[in-house]
C-alpha positions as CSV (number, residue, x, y, z in Angstrom):
1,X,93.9,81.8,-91.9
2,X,96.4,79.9,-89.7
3,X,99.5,80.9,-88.0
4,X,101.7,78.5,-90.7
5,X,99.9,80.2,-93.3
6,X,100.0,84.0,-91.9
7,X,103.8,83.3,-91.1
8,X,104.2,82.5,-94.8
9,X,102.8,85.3,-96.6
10,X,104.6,87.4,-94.3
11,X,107.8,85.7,-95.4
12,X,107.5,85.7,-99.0
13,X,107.1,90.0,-98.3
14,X,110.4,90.1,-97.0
15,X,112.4,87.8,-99.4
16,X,114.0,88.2,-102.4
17,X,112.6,86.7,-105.1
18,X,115.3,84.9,-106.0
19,X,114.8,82.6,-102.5
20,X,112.1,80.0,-101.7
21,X,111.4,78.5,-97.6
22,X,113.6,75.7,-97.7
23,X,111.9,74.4,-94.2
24,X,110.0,76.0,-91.5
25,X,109.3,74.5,-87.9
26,X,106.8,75.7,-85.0
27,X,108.5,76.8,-82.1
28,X,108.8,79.5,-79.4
29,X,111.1,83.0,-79.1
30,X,111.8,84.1,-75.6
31,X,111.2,87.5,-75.7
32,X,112.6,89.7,-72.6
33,X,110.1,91.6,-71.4
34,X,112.1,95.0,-69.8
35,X,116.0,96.2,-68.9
36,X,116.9,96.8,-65.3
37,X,117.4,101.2,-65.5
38,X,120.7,100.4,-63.5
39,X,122.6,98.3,-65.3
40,X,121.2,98.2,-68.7
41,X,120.4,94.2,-68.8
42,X,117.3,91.9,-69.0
43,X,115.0,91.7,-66.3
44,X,114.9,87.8,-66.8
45,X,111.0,87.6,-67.0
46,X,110.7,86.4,-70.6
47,X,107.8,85.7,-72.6
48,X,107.5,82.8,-74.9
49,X,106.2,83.8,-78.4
50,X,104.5,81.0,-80.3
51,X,105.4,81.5,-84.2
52,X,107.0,79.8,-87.2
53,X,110.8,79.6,-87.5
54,X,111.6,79.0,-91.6
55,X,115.0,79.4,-92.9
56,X,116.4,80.0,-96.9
57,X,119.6,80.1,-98.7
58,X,120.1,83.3,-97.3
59,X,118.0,84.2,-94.3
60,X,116.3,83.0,-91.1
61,X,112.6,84.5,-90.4
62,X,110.5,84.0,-87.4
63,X,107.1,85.3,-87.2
64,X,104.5,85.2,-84.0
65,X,101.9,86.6,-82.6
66,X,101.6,87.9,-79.2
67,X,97.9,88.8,-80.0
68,X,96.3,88.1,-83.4
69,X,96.6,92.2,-84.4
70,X,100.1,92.3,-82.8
71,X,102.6,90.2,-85.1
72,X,106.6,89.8,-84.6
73,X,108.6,89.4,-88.0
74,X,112.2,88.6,-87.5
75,X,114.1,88.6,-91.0
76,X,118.0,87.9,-90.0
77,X,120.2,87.6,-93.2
78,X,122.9,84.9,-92.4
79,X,126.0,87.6,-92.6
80,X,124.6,89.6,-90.1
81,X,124.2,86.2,-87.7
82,X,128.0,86.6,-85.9
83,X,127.6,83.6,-83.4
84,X,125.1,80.6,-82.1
85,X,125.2,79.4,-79.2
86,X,123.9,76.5,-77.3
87,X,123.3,76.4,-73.7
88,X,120.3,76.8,-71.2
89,X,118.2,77.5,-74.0
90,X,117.9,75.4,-77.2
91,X,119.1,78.0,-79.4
92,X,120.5,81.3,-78.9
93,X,120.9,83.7,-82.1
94,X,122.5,86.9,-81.9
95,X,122.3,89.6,-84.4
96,X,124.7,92.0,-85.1
């Protein structure tokens, strides 16, 4: 089974049934990798996380794989998303 095709069933778990994937795109989430126990921020070594980002009427979802047993599945409902931003990196989304 491929990633595109992993990603999806995955999806279709965590939507209502009411939704359908509208589109879906392969891409890369930047994952920070620790916290500095000083200050509390990231470290800035990030690892990229090669999944599919897909969007409905009512969510985003991304889903990746760092190794094939260990998958990421992001399900971010559009009134939690309280800003985007766009700078360095292409897209910045930040959950409540």
């Amino acid at each position: 089974m491929s990633l595109k095709e992993r990603a999806t069933k995955e999806f279709k778990e965590k939507i209502d049934s009411d939704e359908e994937i509208r589109e879906s795109i392969l891409t890369y989430y930047e994952c920070e990798s620790g916290f500095s126990g000083l200050v509390g921020v990231p470290n800035g070594n990030s690892v990229p996380i090669r999944g599919v980002l897909a969007y409905t009427g009512k969510s985003l979802l991304f889903y990746g794989e760092v190794f094939s047993k260990l998958p990421i599945v992001l399900h971010i409902p559009f009134n939690k998303i309280r800003e985007i931003k766009i700078g360095k990196q292409v897209l910045t989304i930040q959950d409540l």
